[in-house]
N, C-alpha and C positions, 0 to 999 in steps of 0.2 A: 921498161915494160911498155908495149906498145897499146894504139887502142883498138878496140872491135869497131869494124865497121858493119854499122844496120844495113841487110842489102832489103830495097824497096822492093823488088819480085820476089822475095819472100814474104814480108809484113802483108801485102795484098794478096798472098795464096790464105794468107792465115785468117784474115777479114772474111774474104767470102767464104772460108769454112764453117766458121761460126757464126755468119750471117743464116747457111743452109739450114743449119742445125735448128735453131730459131724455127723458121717456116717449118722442118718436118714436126716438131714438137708443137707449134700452133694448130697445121693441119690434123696433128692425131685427137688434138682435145676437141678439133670442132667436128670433126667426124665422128669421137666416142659422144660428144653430147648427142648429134646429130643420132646416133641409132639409140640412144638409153631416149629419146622424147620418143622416137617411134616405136620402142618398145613398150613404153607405159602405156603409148595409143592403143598401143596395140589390144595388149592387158586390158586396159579400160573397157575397151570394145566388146574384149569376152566377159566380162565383169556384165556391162550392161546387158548382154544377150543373156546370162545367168540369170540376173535380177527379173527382166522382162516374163518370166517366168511363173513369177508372183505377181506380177503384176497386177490387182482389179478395179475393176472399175464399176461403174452404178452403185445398185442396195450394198452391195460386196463391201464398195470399198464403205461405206457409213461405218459399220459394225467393225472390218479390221481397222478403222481409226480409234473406237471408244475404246477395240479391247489392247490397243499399244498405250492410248493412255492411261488405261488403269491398270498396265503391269508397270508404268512408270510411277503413276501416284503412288502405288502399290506400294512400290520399291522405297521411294523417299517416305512413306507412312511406317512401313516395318522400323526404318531407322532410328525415326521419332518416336515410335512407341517404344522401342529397345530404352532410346534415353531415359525416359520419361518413367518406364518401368525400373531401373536401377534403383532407386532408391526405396522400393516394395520389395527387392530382389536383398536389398543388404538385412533392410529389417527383419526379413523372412531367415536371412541365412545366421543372425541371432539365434534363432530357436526358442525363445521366451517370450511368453506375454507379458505383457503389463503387469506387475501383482494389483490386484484390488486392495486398496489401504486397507496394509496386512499387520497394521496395530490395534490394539484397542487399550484406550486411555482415560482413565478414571482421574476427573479435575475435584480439586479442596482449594478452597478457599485459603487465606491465611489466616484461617482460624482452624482449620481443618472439617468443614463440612462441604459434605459434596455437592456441586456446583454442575456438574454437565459431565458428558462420555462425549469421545469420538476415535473412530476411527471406524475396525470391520464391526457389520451386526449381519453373517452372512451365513446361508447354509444352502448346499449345492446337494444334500443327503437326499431328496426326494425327486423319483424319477418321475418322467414326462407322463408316461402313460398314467401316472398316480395323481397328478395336477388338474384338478378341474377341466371340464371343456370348455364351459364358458369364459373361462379364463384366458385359454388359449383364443381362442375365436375371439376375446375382445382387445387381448393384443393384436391377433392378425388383422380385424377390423378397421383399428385405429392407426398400427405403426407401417404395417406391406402386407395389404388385400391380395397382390401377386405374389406373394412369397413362393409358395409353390408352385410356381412357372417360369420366374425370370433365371437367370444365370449367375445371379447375383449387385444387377445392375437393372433397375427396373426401368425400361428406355419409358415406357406408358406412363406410370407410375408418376417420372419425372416431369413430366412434357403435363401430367394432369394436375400437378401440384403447382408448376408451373402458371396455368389460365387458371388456378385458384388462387394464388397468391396475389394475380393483377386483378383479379377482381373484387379484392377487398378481403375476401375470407380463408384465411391460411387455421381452421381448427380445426380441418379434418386431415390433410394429409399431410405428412413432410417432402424434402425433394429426395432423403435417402432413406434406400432400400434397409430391412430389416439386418441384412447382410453388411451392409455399408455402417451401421451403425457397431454392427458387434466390433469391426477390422480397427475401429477408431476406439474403443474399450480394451480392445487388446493388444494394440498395438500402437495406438499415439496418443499424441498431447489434444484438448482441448483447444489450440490453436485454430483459425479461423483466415486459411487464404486458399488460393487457388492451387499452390503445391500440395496442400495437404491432401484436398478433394483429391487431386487426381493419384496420389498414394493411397488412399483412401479406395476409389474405387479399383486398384490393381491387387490390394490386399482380400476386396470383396470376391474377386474371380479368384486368385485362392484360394477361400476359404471354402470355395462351393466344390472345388475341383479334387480339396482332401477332405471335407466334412461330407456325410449324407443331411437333407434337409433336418430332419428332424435332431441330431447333433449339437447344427448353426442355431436352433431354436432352441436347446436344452442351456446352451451356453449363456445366447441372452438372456433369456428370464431367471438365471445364476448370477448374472454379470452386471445386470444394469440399474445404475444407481437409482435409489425410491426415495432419496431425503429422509431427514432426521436420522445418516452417517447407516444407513442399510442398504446393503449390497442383495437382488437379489430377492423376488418377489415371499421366498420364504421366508426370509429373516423380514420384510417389511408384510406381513400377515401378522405376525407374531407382534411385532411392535405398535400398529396400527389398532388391531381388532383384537388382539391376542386371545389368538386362533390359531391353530393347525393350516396349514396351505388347502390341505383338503377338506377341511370346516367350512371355508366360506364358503359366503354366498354370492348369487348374481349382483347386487348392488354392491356389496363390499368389492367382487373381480375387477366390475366397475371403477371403483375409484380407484384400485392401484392401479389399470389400465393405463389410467389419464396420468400417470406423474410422470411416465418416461421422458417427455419431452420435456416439461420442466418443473421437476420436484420442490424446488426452492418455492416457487408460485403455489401450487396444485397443492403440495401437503398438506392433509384432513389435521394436521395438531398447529398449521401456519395459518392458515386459511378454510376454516370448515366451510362456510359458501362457496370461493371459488372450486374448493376440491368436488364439493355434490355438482355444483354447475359442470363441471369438466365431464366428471363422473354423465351425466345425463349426453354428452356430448357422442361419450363412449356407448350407451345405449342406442343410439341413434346410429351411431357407426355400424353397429349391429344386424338392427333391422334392413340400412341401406346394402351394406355388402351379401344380404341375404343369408346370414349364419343363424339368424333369429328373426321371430314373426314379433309385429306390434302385439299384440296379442302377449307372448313369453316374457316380453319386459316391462309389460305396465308394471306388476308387483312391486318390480324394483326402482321404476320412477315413483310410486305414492311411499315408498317405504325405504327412503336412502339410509344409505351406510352410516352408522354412528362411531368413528371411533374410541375408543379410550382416553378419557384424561390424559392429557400430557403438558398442563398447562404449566410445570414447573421448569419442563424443560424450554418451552417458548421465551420465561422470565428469567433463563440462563444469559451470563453476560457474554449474549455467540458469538460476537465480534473475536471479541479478545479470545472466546475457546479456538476460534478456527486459526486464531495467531496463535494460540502458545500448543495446540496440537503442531503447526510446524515447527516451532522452534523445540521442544520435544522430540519429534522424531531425527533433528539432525543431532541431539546429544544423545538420541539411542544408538543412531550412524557413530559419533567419534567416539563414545564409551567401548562399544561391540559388546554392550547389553543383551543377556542372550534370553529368549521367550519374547512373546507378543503381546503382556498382557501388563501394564504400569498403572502407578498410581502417580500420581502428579501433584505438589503440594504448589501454589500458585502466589502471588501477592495480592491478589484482586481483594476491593473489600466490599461486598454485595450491596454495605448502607451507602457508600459512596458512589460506588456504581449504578443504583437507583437517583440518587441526586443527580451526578452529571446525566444519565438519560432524560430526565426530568427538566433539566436546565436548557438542554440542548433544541429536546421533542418542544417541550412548551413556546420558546420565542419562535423557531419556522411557526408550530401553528397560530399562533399570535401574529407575528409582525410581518412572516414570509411572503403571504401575497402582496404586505404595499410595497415591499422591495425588491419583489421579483426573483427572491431566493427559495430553493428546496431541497438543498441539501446542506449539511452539518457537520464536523467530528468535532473530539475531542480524547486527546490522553490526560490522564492526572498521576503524576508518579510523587514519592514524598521525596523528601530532601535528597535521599540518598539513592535514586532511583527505579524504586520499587513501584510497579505499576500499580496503584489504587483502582483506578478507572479506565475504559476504555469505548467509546462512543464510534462506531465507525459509520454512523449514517444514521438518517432518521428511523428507518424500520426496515430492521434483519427478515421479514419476513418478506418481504417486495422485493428487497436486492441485498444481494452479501455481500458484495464487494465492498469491501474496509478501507474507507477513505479516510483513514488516518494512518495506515500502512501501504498499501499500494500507488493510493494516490501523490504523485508530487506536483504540488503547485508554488508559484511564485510568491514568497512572501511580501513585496512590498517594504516598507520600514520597519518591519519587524525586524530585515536584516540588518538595518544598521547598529544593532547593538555589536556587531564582530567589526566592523568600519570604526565605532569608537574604541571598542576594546585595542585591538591593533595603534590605535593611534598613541594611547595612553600608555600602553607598552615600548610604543616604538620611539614616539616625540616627546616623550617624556611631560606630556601636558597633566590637566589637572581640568577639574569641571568650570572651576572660574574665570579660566583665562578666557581673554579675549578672541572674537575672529569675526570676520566680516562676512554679513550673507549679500551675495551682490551677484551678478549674474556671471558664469563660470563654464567655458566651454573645452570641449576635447572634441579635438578635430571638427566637425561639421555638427555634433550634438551640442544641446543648450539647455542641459535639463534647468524648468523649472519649477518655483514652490508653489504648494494645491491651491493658494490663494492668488498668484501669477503677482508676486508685490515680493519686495526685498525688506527687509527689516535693519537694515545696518550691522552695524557694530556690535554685538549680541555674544555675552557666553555661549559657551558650550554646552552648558546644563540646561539652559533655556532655546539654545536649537535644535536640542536631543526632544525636551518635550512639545516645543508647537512640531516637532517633526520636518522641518525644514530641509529641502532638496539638495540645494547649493553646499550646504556646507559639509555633508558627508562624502560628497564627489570631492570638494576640494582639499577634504582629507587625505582620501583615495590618491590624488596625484601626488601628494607628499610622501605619502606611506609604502605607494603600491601597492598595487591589485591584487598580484597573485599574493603577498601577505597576508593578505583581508581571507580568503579564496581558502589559503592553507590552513588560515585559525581556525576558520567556520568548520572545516572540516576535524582538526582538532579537538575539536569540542560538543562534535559529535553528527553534523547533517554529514549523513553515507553518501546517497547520493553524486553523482561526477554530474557537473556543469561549466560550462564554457564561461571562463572570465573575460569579460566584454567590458568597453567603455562603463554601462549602466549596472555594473556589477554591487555600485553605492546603495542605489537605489533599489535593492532587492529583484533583480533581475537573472533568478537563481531557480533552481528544481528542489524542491524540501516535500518531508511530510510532516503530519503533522508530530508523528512519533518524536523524529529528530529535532526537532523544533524543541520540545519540549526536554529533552535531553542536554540541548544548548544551552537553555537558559537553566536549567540546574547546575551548571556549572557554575553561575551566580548563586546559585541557594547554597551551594557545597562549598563555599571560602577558596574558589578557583579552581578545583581537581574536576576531572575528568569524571563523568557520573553518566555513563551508560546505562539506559532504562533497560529494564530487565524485568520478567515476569514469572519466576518461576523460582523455587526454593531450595527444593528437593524431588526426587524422583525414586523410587523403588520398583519392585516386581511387587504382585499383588499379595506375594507371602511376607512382604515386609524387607528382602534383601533392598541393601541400597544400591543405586546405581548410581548416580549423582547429586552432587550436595553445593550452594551456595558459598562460595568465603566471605562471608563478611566484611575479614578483616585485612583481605588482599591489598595489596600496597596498589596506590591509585597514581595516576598520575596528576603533576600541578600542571594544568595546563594554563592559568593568570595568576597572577603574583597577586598578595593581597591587598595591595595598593592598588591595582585597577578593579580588583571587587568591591573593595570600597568607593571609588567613586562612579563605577558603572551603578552600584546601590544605591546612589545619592540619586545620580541620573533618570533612575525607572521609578524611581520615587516621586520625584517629583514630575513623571509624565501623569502619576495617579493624584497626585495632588493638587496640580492648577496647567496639566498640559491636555494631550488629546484624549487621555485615561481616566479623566476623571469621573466616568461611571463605574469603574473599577473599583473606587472606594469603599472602605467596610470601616465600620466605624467599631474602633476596639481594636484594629485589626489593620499591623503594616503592610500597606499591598503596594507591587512594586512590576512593571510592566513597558512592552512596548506594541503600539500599535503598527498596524499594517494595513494597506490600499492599495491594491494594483490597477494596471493600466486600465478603462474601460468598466472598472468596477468589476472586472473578474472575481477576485479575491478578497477576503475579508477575511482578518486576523486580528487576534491580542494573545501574546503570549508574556507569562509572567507570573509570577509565583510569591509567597508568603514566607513567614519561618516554617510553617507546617508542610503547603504541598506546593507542586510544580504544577502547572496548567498551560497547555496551549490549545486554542479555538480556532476552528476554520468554519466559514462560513463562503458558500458559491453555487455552481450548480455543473451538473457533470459534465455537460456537452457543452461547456465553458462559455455560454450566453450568459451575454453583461446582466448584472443586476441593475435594479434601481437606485441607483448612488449609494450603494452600501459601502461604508465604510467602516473600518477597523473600529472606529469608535463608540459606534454604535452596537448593533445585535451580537456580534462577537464580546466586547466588553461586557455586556449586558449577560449574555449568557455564565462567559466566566466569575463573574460578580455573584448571579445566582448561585452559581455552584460552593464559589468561594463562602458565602455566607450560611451557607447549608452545612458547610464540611466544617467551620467554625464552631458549630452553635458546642457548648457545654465541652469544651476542649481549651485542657492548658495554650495559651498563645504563645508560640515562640518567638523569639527576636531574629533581627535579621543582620548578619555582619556589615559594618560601617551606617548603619541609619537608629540615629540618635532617638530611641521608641521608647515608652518604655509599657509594656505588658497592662491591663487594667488590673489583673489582680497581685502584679506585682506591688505597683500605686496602692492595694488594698492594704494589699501586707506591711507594705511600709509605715503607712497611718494607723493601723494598728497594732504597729511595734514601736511608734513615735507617744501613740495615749496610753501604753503601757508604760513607758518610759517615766511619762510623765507622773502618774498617776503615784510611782515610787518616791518623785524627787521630796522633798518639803517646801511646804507652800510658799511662794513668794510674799515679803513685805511690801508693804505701802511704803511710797516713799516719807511720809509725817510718822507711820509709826517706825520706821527704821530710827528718824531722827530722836525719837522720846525713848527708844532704847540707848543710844549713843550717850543722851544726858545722863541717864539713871545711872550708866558703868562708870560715868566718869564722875558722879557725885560719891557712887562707891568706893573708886580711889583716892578719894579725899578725905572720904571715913575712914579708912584705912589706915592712911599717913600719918592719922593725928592721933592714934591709939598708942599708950604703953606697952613695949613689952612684957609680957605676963611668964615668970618662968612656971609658975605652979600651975598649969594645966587647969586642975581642978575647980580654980577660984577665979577661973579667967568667965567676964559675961559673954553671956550667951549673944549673938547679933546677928538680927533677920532684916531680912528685905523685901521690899513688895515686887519682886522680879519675878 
């Protein structure tokens, strides 16, 4: 097979072929570039001779610049109000208002006498034109003098309540519209942020754009709450002055005028001064918006409104009605109890719940200002959970908010009663053993004791009661945290809090409900004792709806061995530890204190054989007190109460604390001198002995005698015995 030979005048025709190629295909791209740039010139050129066109220039162009920017801002504003509007837009596309609290709930006592109402007291049956005028006019007056002009957003209105609120005096206007107020009655929560507002005023343009004015105003004076649980200026005529809507008078219109903005303050059966003061405020409004002359209202400034007695209900335990009306309506909700109208059988006991008021009101006004405290709770439930009492603040008429249910604050050493419990479950200890208080660190923290000193070598039972820091942390890292974390919840604080290093030292969220529910679990031999307020429930004709068990299986949540020495433990904080104003004499009291950082918090929680009690003591806007501590006004208080709730009541005992009852000790001695009084008298030791002689000279007479068969003939023989 031969080879090919490469001829070179070929290889070189074929080079410069493909060299050409190259150049014509470079030359075509720089030529197409070359006419598409002069083509765009081109374009461009007519582009700008088009534009030129429009061109202005001078005043011309000022004005075509503002009005390019405002169809830009324009544009980015439409987008943001779209967003912003959505969520007016869903609530709307609901279809429903809000129901106005659509129960009405008749509270008993655990005796069965009635104690309070809440829910509806409302009636929307009477039409506008049939409603007083001065009525109307001293709402318009007081709540949107523009009502009848704005669009439902009072741009004036706001801007003037505005330079009245920085000048010190916010009593005559608010910053929202009469409108603004119904959208937020009918449509949302009590909530308090800048989303709401602005849902808030999207629902107001709404409501103007399907109501006619007079509609938007039929609804609010239906709609808006009057205090003392009445919806609705006719049902609070009726309850106030009981009166017809169209009875009253210019002074009485007056005073319901003034409750819209805040019924809890202003109510004539809470506060009869501030409500005539209000009421006078509302006259004034009158004369200034020009609806009325000085002149048409003097009458009703020398002659204020007097409502009716309602002092019974003032001395209603509110706290607790305004809790056990919610927990009420959520077993109307999972019953699917059908009508609106219940009876409510409660635990509350009115003579105890005047004692804890009593206990709670008297130390703030007593001791509150040297310690820089003013506000208070207290629950009291008996062994088994049942709410006795319920304190949620010094005076329900000034503020409701129940800072024994809503509020949660840090307890301080209150919590370490779950840091021992855990440990004595876990480590198997006991109150006597040993353990050393010395100084004890996790990672970069150092907590120290309130005295900043170490005490050595120290039981358990004696670091429980001085309360000592060190040694419930160095528990905590034996036992772990979330241990501690899980019981407490166990045993009943609801509440979620973050378990942290200082989780020992009470560095937790509770209230005081729960609080008191925990250490029932100590009154209850370890099982699980959920406070609870309520019995039974019916319809007003007697059907039942829901009923208590009693005898419901409970859970253990502590063995009986760490109730036992957890009871030794609180015992003796009330008897030589930081509890020993807690003492009642006659009476096992068994407790633990609490102090938080900065004197926040003050607590003592802790309980008898009879009830369960736990006390807070702070202030709401959580400014430090005066070195208030757990030991003091808290103790002091629960002490009072405790000794009130004693007086002339069987004592019970308390599992594993060696007590025993005073009239048990009675019973005993007087079943011991009955005893006695049965047996036969004791001898003397001398006459025992001169009996002993005589029986035994006896037997020697005896001995020495014949037997006698004849009965008859046998002597007679007496003895001086």
């Amino acid at each position: 097979m031969g080879l090919r030979v490469q001829d070179p005048f070929y290889s070189k025709q074929k080079r410069q072929k493909r060299a050409g190629g190259m150049l014509a295909a470079d030359a075509w791209l720089d030529s197409s570039l070359y006419e598409f740039w002069q083509a765009l010139g081109r374009w461009y050129t007519r582009f700008q001779d088009f534009m030129s066109r429009f061109h202005v220039t001078g005043i011309k162009r000022f004005f075509v610049e503002i009005l390019s920017d405002a169809f830009t801002f324009g544009a980015i504003g439409a987008v943001l109000v779209t967003a912003l509007a959505m969520p007016a837009f869903n609530i709307i596309d609901r279809g429903a208002f809000n129901k106005a609290e659509d129960y009405s709930i008749v509270f008993l006592d655990r005796f069965g006498t009635e104690i309070g109402r809440r829910g509806i007291r409302s009636d929307d049956s009477v039409a506008l034109d049939q409603m007083p005028d001065f009525l109307i006019k001293a709402t318009l007056a007081t709540e949107d003098r523009r009502f009848y002009e704005h669009f439902g957003i009072d741009i004036i209105g706001t801007l003037r309540a505005l330079m009245t609120n920085a000048s010190g005096n916010s009593s005559l206007h608010g910053g929202s519209s009469l409108t603004q107020q119904l959208a937020k009655q009918l449509f949302l929560s009590s909530e308090r942020t800048i989303e709401r507002k602005i849902v808030e005023a999207f629902l107001a343009v709404w409501l103007e754009w399907n109501y006619s004015k007079d509609e938007i105003l039929k609804l609010y004076l239906d709609r808006a709450y009057m205090g003392g649980g009445n919806f609705g200026v006719t049902a609070a005529a009726d309850y106030y002055f009981g009166k017809r809507i169209q009875d009253i008078n210019l002074a009485e219109a007056a005073m319901l005028a003034g409750l819209y903005k805040a019924p809890g303050r202003w109510a004539p059966h809470v506060d009869l001064a501030a409500a005539r003061g209000r009421a006078n405020v509302v006259l004034s409004n009158l004369v200034a918006s020009g609806f009325l002359t000085e002149g048409q209202v003097t009458a009703a400034r020398r002659h204020p409104a007097s409502p009716i007695d309602r002092t019974a209900d003032v001395n209603s335990p509110n706290y607790f009605l305004d809790w056990a009306f919610e927990e009420a309506k959520l077993l109307i909700d999972q019953t699917g109890a059908p009508g609106n109208n219940f009876t409510v059988r409660t635990t509350i006991d009115t003579t105890l719940q005047q004692y804890a008021e009593e206990a709670v009101v008297s130390v703030v006004r007593e001791q509150g200002e040297q310690f820089r405290v003013t506000q208070a709770a207290m629950v009291v439930t008996d062994t088994k959970g049942a709410i006795r009492a319920m304190v949620g603040g010094t005076d329900y008429g000034k503020s409701q908010f129940n800072r024994a249910i809503v509020s949660t604050r840090q307890p301080g050493s209150a919590y370490k009663v779950f840091v021992y419990a855990e440990a004595f479950e876990q480590l198997g200890l006991k109150p006597s053993d040993p353990i050393t208080d010395r100084p004890v660190c996790i990672g970069d923290w150092c907590p120290q004791n309130y005295g900043r000193s170490y005490k050595g070598t120290v039981s358990l039972q004696s670091a429980f009661a001085q309360s000592l820091n060190t040694v419930p942390v160095t528990l905590s890292i034996k036992t772990g945290r979330e241990p501690i974390a899980e019981l407490s919840h166990r045993m009943g604080l609801r509440a979620d809090y973050p378990v942290t290093r200082s989780l020992a030292l009470g560095v937790a969220s509770v209230s005081v409900l729960d609080m008191t529910s925990s250490y029932a679990v100590f009154a209850n031999h370890g099982y699980k004792t959920p406070a609870f307020g309520i019995t039974r429930m019916t319809t007003l004709t007697g059907q039942p709806v829901w009923e208590y068990d009693p005898e419901a299986n409970r859970e253990r949540v502590l063995s009986e061995q760490t109730v036992a020495y957890m009871n030794q433990m609180m015992y003796g904080v009330t008897q030589s530890g930081t509890g020993t104003r807690a003492r009642i004499e006659g009476v096992p009291t068994l407790g633990k204190t609490g102090t938080t950082t900065s004197y926040r918090d003050a607590w003592f929680a802790g309980f008898t054989g009879n009830y369960v009690a736990a006390v807070w003591f702070g202030n709401d806007d959580y400014r430090p007190t005066n070195n208030l501590t757990g030991g003091s006004l808290p103790t002091i208080a629960w002490q009072k109460f405790m000794a009130y709730a004693h007086t002339n009541i069987p004592i019970a005992s308390v599992y594993g604390i060696d007590f025993v009852p005073p009239e048990t000790a009675v019973a005993e001695a007087e079943t011991e001198a009955e005893e006695a009084a049965e047996r036969p008298p004791s001898l003397t030791p001398a006459a025992a002995r001169k009996l002993m002689d005589l029986a035994d000279r006896l037997d020697a007479s005896i001995a020495n005698l014949t037997p006698i068969t004849d009965q008859a003939s046998a002597p007679r023989i007496t003895t001086g015995l």
